[in-house]
C-alpha positions in Angstrom: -124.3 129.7 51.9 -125.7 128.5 55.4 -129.3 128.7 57.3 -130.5 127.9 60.1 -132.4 124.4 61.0 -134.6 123.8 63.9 -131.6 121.9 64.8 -128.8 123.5 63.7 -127.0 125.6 61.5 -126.5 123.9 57.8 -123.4 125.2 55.6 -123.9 124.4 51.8 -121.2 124.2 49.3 -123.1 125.2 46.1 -122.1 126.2 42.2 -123.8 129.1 39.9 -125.5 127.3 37.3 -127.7 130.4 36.2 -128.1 134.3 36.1 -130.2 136.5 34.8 -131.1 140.6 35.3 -134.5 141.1 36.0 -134.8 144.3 38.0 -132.1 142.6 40.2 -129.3 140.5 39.3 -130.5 136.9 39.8 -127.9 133.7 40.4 -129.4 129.8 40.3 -127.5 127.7 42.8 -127.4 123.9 42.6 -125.5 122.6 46.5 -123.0 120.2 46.0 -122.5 119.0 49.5 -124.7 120.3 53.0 -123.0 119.9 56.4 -124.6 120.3 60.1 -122.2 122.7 61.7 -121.8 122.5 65.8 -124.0 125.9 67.3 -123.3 125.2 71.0 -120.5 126.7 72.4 -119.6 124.0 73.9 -118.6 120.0 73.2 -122.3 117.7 74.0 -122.1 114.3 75.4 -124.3 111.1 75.2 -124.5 110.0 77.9 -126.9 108.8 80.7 -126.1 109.8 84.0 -129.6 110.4 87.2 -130.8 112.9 87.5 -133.3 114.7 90.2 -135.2 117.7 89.4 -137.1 120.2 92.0 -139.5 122.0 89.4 -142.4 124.0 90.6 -141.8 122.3 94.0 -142.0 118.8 92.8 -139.5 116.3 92.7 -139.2 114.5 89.5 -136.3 111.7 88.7 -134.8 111.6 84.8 -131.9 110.1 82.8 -129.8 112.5 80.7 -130.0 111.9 77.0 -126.5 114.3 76.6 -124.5 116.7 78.6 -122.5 119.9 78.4 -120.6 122.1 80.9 -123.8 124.8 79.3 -126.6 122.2 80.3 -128.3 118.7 79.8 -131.1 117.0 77.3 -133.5 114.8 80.8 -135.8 112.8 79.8 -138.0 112.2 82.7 -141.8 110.6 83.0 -144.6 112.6 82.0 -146.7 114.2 82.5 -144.3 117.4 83.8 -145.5 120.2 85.1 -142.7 122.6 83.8 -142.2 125.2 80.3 -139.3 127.4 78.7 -138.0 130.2 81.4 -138.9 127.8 84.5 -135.8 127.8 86.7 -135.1 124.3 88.5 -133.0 122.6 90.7 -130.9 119.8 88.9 -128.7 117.2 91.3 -126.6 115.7 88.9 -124.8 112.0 89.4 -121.6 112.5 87.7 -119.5 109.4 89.3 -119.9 106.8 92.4 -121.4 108.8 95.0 -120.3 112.4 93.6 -123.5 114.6 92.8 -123.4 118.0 91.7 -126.7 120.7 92.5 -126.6 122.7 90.0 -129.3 125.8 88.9 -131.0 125.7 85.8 -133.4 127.4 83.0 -135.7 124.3 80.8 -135.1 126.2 77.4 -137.4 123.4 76.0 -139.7 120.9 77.1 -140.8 118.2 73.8 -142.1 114.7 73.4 -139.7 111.6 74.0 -139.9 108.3 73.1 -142.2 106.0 75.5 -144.4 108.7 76.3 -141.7 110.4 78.3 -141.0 113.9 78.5 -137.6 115.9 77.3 -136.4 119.1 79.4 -133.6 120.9 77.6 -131.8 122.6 80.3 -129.0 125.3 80.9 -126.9 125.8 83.9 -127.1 129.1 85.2 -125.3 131.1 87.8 -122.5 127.9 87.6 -119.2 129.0 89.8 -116.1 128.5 88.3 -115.4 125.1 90.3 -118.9 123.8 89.3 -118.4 124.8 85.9 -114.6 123.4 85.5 -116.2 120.2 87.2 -118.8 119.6 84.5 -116.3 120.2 81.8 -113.9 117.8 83.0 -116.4 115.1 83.7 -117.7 115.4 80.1 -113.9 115.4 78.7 -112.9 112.4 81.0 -116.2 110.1 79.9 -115.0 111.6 75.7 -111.9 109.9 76.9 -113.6 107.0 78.2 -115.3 106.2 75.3 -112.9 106.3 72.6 -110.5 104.2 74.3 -113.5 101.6 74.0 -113.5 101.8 70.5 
């Protein structure tokens, strides 16, 4: 069985351990083991890379919290003047002195820690060189980071 989490989707291994016929057929299910299954369609990193934001005609400075070639968790200072459905304007520090400006939609905006703000962001209208550029960046710092560990 699986539902969906705020989160993410959950999958559940489970075994019958009671039926009955009412008006329906009825089963009991006791889950053995629950697992948080990947949604996104593509592979999100941890990592903090700056970031500057034009939203609403302001410019606002962030950190990422995670990136994917689809978009990025910023966490920026509040308060923020932006909601779900705002486009903005992201420039993106991927690597010594390499930026990216890249076009955006905040899909969320929540609480962070230290009073700062979170934007959930996803690229829009990305070419096909900005978008192969974000993916590699994210698959050269997954690289990166395992041969750390």
């Amino acid at each position: 069985m699986a539902w969906h989490s705020e989160t993410a989707l959950l999958r559940a291994k489970a075994t019958v351990t009671g039926d009955d016929v009412d008006v329906v057929p009825r089963w009991w299910l006791t889950a053995t083991a629950v697992e948080r299954v990947q949604r996104r369609s593509a592979y999100r990193l941890q990592v903090a890379r700056l970031v500057r934001l034009a939203v609403d005609g302001a410019q606002l400075e962030g950190v990422t919290d995670d990136l994917s070639e689809g978009g990025a968790l910023v966490v920026v200072p509040a308060p923020v003047n932006a909601a779900a459905g705002q486009q903005v304007r992201v420039r993106l520090s991927i690597e010594d002195q390499e930026e990216l400006l890249l076009d955006a939609e905040v899909v969320r905006v929540a609480d962070a820690k230290d009073g700062q703000r979170a934007l959930g962001l996803r690229f829009v209208g990305l070419d096909e060189q900005l978008s192969d550029r974000v993916r590699r960046f994210v698959l050269e710092e997954q690289f990166r980071g395992r041969a750390k560990e």
